[in-house]
C-alpha positions, 0 to 999 in steps of 0.5 A: 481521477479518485477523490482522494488524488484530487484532494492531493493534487489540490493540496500540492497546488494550495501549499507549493505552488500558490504561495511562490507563483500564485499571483503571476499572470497565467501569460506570464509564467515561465519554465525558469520560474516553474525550474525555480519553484522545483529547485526551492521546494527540494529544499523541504520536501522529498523528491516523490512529493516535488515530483507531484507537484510537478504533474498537479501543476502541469496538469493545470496549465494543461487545463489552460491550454486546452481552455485557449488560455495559453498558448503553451504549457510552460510546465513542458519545457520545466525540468521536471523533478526526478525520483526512484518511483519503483524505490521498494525501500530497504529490503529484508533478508529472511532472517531479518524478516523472521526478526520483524514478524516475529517482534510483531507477534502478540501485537494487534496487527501481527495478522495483518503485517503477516498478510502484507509480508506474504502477499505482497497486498498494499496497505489499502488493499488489505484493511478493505479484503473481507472475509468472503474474499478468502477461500481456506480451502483453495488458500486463495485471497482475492484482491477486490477493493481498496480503502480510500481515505478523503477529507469530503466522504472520510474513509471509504472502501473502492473498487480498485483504480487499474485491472491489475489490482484485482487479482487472486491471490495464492497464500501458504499453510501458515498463513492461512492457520493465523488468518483461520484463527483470527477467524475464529477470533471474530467468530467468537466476538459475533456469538459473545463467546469468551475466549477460552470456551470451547464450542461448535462456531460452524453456525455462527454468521458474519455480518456480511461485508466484515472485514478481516482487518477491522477498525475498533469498536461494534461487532459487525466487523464493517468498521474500517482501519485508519491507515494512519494508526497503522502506520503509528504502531508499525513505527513504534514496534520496528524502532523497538526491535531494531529496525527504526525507519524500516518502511512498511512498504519494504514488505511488499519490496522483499516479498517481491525479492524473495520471489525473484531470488527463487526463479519466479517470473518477472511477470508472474510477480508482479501480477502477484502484486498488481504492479507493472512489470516495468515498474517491478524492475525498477524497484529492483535494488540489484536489478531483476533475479537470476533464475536458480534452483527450484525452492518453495514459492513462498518463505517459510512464514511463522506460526501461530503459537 
């Protein structure tokens, strides 16, 4: 279990649990009770968060069964909290995503939010990809590591938590001609080249480990995003181009979308965005795409101007 998921279920259980059921004796605990606590805390919280609590909570009297604590998990016989756990969030069409990616152009995270559109790649992963994990001749991006942020280490960069987020990645053309600009952007900062002077930079290094998607401040580029900036400005930007209370994540939902709507497989989607065929389906706002006609694997992305 990551740091971060211990931390979340530590919350869940200091903030939830503990206030309602915190002083009843463990032999004493109930599956009424348990139903109690759910059927309190959808009151405020969403069904995703509810449903955490259940399996922090669970997991815990696990722990007391094994421990010859209990007898009984009561948790077991609880009516355990439901939710859309593939929900993709409002999906775009590609005119709306058109009018999404280009209100972001110009914007700091116009390159990363291009990323997230045409790759399908979770936030975390993306602000972890470095340079060396793109290849502009193959258009490939490869998929190796993830940001995990924590109270006890801060934000750290780690190896994916299943086999299926590593994975390769195939981008198109024009993504890769903004990604080869922001390149070329970095490039120019490591020399102390101003923008606008023409020189060779094919001798310029990057610090080894630098980030495509780098937080502010130095010039190694190995400083990392916070993801909750990101989510900030992401908010703002689509409020103002009128689609407030669009989910980032819908990104990863509508690429999917549009990859299914072109006849591509099931499996090979979602070995595209490291998720669980399954789980891919679910998600699903309409259920799994009729094959058609052969398209283009990918939607037509804009270019950088």
């Amino acid at each position: 279990m990551s740091t971060r998921t211990l931390e979340r279920y530590n919350n869940l259980l200091r903030l939830h649990v503990a206030p309602t059921l915190g002083s009843r004796p463990l032999q004493k605990l109930t599956a009424i009770e348990i139903d109690a606590l759910y059927v309190e805390r959808e009151q405020v919280l969403a069904a995703r968060t509810v449903h955490h609590v259940h399996v922090a909570l669970k997991a815990c009297l696990a722990v007391a069964v094994r421990k010859k604590l209990i007898a009984a998990n009561p948790a077991d016989d609880a009516e355990a909290p439901t939710f859309d756990e593939g929900e993709a969030g409002r999906v775009l069409d590609e005119a709306e995503l058109a009018t999404v990616l280009q209100g972001f152009k110009g914007r700091a995270i116009y390159a990363l939010v291009l990323t997230l559109a045409f790759t399908g790649c979770r936030l975390n992963e993306a602000l972890a990809s470095q340079w060396i994990d793109i290849n502009f001749e193959a258009k490939t991006l490869s998929t190796l590591r993830a940001i995990e942020p924590t109270k006890k280490y801060g934000r750290r960069i780690k190896a994916p938590e299943t086999a299926r987020g590593v994975r390769v990645i195939t981008i198109d053309d024009a993504l890769i001609e903004v990604l080869r600009q922001v390149h070329d952007k970095h490039l120019r900062l490591v020399a102390g080249i101003p923008d606008g002077v023409k020189v060779d930079t094919s001798l310029v290094r990057l610090t080894q480990g630098a980030l495509i998607f780098p937080g502010w401040g130095g010039t190694d580029l190995l400083g990392t995003r916070n993801c909750h900036s990101v989510e900030t400005d992401w908010r703002e930007r689509v409020a103002k181009i009128g689609f407030a209370g669009l989910r980032k994540h819908g990104l990863r939902g509508t690429h999917s979308t549009m990859l299914l709507d072109r006849g591509v497989g099931v499996h090979t989607v979602a070995a595209r965005i490291g998720d669980d065929a399954a789980t891919l389906l679910r998600s699903m706002p309409n259920g799994p795409a009729r094959p058609t006609r052969a398209q283009p694997l990918f939607p037509q992305s804009p270019r950088a101007r």
